[in-house]
C-alpha positions as CSV (number, residue, x, y, z in Angstrom):
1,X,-14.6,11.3,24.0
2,X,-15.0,7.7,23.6
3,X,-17.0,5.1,25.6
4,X,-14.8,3.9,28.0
5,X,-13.6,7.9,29.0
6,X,-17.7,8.4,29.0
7,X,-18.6,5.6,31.7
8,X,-15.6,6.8,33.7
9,X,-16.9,10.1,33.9
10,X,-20.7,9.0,34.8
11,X,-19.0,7.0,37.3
12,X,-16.8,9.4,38.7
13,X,-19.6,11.9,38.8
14,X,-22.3,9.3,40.5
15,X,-19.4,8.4,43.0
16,X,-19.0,12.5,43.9
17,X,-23.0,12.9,44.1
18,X,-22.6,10.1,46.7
19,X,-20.0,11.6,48.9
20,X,-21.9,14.8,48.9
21,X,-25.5,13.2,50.1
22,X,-23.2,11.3,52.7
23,X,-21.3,14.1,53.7
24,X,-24.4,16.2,54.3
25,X,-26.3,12.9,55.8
26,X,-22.9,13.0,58.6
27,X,-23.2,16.7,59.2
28,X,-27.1,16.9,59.6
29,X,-26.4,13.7,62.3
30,X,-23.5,16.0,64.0
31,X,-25.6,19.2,64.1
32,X,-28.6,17.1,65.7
33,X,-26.1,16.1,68.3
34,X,-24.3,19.3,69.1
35,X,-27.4,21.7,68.7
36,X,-30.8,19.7,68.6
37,X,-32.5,23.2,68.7
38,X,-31.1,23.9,65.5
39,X,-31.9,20.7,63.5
40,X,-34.8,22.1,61.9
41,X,-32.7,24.4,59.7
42,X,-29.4,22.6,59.2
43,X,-31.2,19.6,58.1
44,X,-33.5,21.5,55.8
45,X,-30.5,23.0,53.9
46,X,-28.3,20.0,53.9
47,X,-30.9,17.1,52.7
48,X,-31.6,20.3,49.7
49,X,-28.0,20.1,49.1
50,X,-27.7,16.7,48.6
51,X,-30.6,16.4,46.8
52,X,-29.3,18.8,44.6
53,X,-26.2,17.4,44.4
54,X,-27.7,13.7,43.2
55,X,-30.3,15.6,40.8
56,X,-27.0,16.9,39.0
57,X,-25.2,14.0,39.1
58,X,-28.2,12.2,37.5
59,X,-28.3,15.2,34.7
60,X,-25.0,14.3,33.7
61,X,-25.1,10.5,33.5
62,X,-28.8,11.1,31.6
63,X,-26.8,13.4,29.5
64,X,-23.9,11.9,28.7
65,X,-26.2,8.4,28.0
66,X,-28.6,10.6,25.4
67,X,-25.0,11.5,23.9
68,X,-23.1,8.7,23.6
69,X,-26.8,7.1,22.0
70,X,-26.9,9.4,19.6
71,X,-23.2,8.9,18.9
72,X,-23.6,5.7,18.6
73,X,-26.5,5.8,16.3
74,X,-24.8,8.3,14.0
75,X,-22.2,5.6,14.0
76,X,-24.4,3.2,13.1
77,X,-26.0,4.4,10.5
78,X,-22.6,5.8,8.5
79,X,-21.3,2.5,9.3
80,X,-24.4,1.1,7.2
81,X,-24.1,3.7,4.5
82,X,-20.7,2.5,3.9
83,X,-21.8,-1.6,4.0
84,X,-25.0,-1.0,1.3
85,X,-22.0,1.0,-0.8
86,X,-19.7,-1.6,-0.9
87,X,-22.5,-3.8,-1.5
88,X,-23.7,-1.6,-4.4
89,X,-20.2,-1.7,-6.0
90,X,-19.8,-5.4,-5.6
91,X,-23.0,-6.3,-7.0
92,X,-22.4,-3.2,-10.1
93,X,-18.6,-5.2,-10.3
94,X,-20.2,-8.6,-10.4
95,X,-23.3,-7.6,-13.1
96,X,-21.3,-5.9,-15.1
97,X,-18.5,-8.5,-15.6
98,X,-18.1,-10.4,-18.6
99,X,-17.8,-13.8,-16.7
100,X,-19.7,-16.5,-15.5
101,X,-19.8,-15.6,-11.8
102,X,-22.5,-18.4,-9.8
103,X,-22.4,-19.8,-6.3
104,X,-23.5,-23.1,-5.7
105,X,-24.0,-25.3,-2.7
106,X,-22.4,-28.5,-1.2
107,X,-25.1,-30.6,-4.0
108,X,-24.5,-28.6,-6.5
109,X,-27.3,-26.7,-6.5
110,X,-27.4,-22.5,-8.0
111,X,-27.9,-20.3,-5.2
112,X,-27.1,-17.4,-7.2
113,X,-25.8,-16.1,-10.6
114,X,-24.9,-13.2,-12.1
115,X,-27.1,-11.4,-15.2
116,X,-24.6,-11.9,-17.8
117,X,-24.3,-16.4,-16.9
118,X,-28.3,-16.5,-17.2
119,X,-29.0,-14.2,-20.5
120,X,-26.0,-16.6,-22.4
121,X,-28.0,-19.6,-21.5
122,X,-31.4,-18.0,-22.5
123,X,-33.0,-17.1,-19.0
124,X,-33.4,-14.8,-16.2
125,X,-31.5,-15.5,-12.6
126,X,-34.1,-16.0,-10.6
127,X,-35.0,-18.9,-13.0
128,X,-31.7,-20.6,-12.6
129,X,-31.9,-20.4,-8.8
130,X,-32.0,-23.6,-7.2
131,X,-31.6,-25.8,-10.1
132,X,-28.9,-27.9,-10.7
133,X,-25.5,-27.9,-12.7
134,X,-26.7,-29.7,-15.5
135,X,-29.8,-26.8,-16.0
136,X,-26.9,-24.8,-17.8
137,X,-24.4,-27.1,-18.5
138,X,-23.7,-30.5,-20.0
139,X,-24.3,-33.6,-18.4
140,X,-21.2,-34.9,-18.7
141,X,-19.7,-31.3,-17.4
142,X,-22.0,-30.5,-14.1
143,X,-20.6,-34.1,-13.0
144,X,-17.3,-33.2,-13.6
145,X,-17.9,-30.1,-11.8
146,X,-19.8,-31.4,-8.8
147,X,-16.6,-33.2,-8.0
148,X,-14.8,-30.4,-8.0
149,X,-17.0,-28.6,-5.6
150,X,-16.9,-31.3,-3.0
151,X,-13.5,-31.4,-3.2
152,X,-13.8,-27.6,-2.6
153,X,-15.9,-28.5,0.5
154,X,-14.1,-31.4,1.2
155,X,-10.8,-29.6,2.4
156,X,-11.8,-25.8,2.4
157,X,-9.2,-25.0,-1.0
158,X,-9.5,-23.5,-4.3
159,X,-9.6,-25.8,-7.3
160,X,-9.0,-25.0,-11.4
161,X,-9.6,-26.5,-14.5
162,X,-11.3,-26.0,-17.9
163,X,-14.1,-27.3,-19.6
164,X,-15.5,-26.9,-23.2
165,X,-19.0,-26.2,-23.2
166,X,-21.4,-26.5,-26.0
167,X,-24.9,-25.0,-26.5
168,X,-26.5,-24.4,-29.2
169,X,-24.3,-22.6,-32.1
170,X,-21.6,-22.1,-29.3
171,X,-19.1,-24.0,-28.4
172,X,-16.2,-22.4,-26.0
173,X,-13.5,-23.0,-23.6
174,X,-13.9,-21.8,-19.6
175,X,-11.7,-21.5,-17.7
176,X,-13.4,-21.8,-13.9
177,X,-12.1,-21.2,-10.6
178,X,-13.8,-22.9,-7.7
179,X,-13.4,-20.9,-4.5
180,X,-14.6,-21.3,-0.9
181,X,-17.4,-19.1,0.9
182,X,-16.7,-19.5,4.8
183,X,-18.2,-18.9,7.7
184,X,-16.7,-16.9,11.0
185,X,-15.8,-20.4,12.3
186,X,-14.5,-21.2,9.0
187,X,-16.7,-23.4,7.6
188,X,-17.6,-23.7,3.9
189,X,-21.0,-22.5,3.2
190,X,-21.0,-22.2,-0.6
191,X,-18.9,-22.5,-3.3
192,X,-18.0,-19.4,-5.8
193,X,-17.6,-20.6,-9.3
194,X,-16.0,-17.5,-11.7
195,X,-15.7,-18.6,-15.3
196,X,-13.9,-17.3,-18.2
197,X,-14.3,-17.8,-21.7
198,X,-10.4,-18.9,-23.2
199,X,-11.7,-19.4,-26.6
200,X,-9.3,-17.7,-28.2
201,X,-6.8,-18.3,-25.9
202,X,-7.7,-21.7,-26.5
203,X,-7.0,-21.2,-30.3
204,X,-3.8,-19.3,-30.4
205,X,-2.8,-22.0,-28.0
206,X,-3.6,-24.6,-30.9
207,X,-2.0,-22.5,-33.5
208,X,1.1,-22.1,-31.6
209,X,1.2,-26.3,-31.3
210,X,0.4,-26.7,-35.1
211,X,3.2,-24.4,-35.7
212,X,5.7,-26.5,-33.7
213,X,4.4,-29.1,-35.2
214,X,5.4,-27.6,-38.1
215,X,8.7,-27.2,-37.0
216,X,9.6,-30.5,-36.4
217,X,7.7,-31.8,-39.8
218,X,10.5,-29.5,-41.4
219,X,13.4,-31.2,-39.1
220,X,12.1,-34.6,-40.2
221,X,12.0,-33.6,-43.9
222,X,15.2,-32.1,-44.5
223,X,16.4,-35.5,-42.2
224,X,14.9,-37.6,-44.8
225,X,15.9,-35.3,-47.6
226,X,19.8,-36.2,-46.9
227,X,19.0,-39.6,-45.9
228,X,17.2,-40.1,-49.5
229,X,19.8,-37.6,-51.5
230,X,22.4,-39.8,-50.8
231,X,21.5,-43.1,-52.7
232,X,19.5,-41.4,-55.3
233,X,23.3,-39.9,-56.0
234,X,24.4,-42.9,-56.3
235,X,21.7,-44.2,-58.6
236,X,21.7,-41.5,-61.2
237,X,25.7,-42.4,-61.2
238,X,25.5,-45.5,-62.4
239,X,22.8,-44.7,-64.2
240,X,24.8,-42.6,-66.5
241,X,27.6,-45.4,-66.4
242,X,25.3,-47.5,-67.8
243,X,24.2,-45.2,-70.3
244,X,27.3,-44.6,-72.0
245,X,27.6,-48.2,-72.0
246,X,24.1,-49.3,-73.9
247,X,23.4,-48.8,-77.3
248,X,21.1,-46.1,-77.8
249,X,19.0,-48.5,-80.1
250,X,17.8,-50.6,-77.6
251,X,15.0,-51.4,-75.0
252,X,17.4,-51.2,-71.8
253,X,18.6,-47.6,-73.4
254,X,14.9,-46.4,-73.0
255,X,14.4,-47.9,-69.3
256,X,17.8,-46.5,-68.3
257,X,16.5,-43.1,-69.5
258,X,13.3,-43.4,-67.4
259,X,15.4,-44.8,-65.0
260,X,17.0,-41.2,-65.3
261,X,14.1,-39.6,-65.5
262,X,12.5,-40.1,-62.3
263,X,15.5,-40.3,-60.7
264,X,16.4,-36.6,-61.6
265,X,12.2,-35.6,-60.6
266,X,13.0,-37.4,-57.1
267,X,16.1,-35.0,-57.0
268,X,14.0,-31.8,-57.5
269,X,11.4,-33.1,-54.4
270,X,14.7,-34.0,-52.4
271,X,16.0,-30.5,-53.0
272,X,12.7,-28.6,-52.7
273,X,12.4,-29.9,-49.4
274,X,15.9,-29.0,-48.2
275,X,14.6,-25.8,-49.1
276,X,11.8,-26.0,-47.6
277,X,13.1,-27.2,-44.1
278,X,15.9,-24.7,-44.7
279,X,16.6,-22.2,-41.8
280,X,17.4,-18.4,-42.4
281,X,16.7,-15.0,-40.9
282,X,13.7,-13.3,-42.3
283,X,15.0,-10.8,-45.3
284,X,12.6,-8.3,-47.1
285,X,13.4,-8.1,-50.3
286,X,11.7,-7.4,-54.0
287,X,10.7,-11.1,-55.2
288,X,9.0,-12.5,-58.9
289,X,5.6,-14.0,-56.8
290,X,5.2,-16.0,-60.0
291,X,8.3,-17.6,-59.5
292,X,7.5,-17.8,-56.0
293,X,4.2,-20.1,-57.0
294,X,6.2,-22.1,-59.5
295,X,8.4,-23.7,-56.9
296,X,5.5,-24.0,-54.3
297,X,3.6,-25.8,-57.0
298,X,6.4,-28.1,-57.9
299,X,6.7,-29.0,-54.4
300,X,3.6,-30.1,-54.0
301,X,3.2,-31.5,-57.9
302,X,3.8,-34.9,-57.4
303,X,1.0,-35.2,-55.1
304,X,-1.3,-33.3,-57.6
305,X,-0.6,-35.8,-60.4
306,X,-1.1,-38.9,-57.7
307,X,-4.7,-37.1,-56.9
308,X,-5.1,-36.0,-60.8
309,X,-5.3,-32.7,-59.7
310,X,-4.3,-30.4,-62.4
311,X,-3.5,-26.7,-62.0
312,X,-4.5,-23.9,-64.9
């Protein structure tokens, strides 16, 4: 039975209890008047029945109260059961997370951390408690994260971004989520900050932007290789015209064949980049790896002999 069936019940029981001990009051008054020489009696049993009557009714209400306490306490207390449970499992969930989890206030100030953001910065987090951004963080960082949080006070909304922190021999990416702690009116009381390292996210991210990069160096090489293919062509044609032409005896025989000579090496760069920036499906086959490092090495060879870098 709930509550509201419980007090109708008391009440409907009080309210019969009450017709009783008037209905006996009206026929003790009635007796008196009809037979005043038996009034003694009548009255004697009737004020006992009414008595009685009120002495139950007040059992009941009594009883039903002592019930419906007890009720409620046993409600009570699995009610609180249940709330330091799900307070045990948040605070397990939030301790044994791998994040920086921390609250701060509207000045930027730690009102409490988890164990895992205190033991990376080399404390306990009862030590970190009340201090301010910049006890964990850089300078440069707790300001930019102070803004942040009074934006998140400022207008009641979550705000992201990331930040690279370094301390000590570390030096990662976070990426932190401010979130706002109301109140029942809906006021922002505190700030939760959750933090994850990105690190590597961060570096496949770079890898994957090198690689593009990459990409396009190959585009613009094999572009240049065509534009510079062309006129070389052309220069080892007449070059060979002019060979024919020249008396092998001579000075300008001996500069045409340099001429020639680095023409024909500029060739082998133009076409070892083409070859390079060349597209194709990937193909396993059997390959000569020495052969392999020969025309790697004569791509790059030409900046080895700029650098007098020489290769055994």
């Amino acid at each position: 039975m709930d509550f509201q069936n419980r007090l109708k019940l008391i009440k409907a029981t009080l309210i019969t209890a009450w017709l009783i001990g008037l209905i006996c009051f009206l026929s003790t008054l009635i007796i008196s008047i009809q037979s005043p020489q038996n009034i003694s009696n009548s009255f004697f049993w009737l004020q006992g029945l009414g008595i009685f009557a009120l002495l139950v009714a007040i059992g009941v209400a009594l009883f039903y109260d002592q019930w419906g306490f007890r009720r409620l306490r046993d409600r009570l207390s699995e009610k609180t059961r249940d709330l330091r449970r799900s307070e045990e499992r948040y605070r397990s969930l939030v301790e044994s997370a791998e994040d920086f989890i921390f609250t701060v206030n509207a000045s930027g100030r730690f009102r409490s951390l988890n164990n895992f953001t205190a033991v990376f910065f080399g404390g306990t987090p009862s030590q970190f408690v009340g201090q301010p951004l910049s006890a964990l963080f850089p300078e440069e960082i707790a300001e930019k994260q102070l803004k942040l949080i009074r934006l998140v006070f400022r207008f009641g909304k979550s705000v992201r971004d990331k930040f690279m922190v370094t301390t000590g021999e570390h030096q990662i990416w976070l990426s932190t989520n401010f979130m706002p702690r109301k109140d029942e009116q809906g006021n922002v009381i505190s700030v939760l900050c959750i933090a994850r390292d990105i690190t590597e996210s961060k570096k496949l991210e770079d890898q994957l932007v090198n690689t593009e990069k990459l990409a396009s160096m190959g585009t613009l090489a094999a572009g240049v290789a065509h534009e510079v293919n062309n006129p070389l062509g052309i220069i080892l044609g007449f070059t060979d015209l002019l060979l024919d032409k020249t008396d092998k005896n001579t000075q300008s025989y001996q500069d045409l064949k340099t001429i020639e000579r680095h023409s024909l090496h500029c060739k082998a760069v133009v076409e070892n980049l083409l070859s390079f920036a060349r597209h194709g499906e990937g193909v396993s086959e059997y390959c000569d790896i020495n052969e392999d490092i020969k025309d790697i090495i004569n791509v790059v060879k030409h900046s080895l002999d700029m650098n007098d870098i020489e290769l055994n």
